[in-house]
C-alpha positions in Angstrom: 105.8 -41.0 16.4 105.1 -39.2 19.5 101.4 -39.8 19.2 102.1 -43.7 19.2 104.4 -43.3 22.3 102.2 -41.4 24.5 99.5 -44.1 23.3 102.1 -46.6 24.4 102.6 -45.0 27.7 98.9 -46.6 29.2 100.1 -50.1 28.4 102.1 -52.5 30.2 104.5 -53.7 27.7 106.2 -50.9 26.0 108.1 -52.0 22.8 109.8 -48.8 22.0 112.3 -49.2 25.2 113.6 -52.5 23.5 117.1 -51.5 21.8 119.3 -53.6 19.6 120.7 -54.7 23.3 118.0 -56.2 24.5 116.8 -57.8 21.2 120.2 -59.3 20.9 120.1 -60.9 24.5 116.4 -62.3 23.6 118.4 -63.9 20.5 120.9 -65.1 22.3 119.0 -66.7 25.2 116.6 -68.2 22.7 119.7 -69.8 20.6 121.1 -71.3 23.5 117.7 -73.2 24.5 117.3 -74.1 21.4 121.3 -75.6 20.9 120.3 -77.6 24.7 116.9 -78.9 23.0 118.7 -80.4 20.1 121.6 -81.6 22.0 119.2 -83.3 23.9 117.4 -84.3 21.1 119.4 -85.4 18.2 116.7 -87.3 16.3 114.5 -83.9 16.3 115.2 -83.2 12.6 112.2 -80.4 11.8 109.5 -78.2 13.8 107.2 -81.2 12.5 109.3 -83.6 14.4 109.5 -81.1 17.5 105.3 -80.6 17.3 104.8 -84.6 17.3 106.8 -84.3 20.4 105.5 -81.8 22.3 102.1 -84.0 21.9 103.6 -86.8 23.4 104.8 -88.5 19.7 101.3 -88.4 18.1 101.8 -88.5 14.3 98.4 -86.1 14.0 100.8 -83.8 15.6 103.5 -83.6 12.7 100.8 -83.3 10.0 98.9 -81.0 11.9 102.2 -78.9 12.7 103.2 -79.8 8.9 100.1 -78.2 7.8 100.7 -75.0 9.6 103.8 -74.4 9.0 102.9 -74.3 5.1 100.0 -72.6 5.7 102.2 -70.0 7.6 104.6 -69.9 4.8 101.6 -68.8 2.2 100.0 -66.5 4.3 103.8 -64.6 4.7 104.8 -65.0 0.8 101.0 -63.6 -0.2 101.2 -60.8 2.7 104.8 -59.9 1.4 103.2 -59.8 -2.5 100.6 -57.7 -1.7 102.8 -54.9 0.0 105.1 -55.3 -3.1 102.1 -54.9 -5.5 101.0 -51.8 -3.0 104.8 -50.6 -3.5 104.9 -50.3 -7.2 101.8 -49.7 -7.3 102.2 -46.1 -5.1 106.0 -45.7 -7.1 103.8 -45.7 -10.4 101.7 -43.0 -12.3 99.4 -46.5 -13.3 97.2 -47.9 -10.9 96.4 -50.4 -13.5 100.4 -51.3 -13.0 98.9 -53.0 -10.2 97.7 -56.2 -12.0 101.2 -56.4 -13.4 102.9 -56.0 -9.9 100.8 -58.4 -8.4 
């Protein structure tokens, strides 16, 4: 740990001063724009709907947004498989447990 801080030191944004304060206050900030955005917006009924609009109501927008957000949902359900696999598989005396894991 205190290699990666004094690595940390050089840069500009340090994420080992952000405490459960600050994270909290980011949450909170960013669920209040985003209660003004739908009060605003009360037809917005998905992050589809909200892409089409932040490209001016182009329906290429939702299916392009639509098409991201699933492929973003894979790539986070195959990432969290593979450290599962890589869990049971280091928790095991079997790396052929792995196929089963996984």
């Amino acid at each position: 740990v205190n290699h990666q801080i004094e690595a940390e030191k050089e840069h500009e944004i340090r994420y080992r001063t952000c405490s459960w304060q600050k994270v909290n206050l980011l949450a909170t900030y960013t669920s209040l724009v985003l209660w003004r955005f739908c009060l605003k917006h009360p037809d917005i009924l998905s992050v589809c709907d909200i892409g089409q609009l932040l490209f001016g109501g182009a329906r290429w927008a939702w299916h392009a947004t639509a098409v991201m957000f699933v492929l973003n949902n894979v790539f986070i359900q195959a990432l969290h498989c593979i450290v599962g696999a890589k869990l049971l598989n280091t928790l095991s005396d079997n790396a052929l447990c792995t196929l089963a894991f996984s």
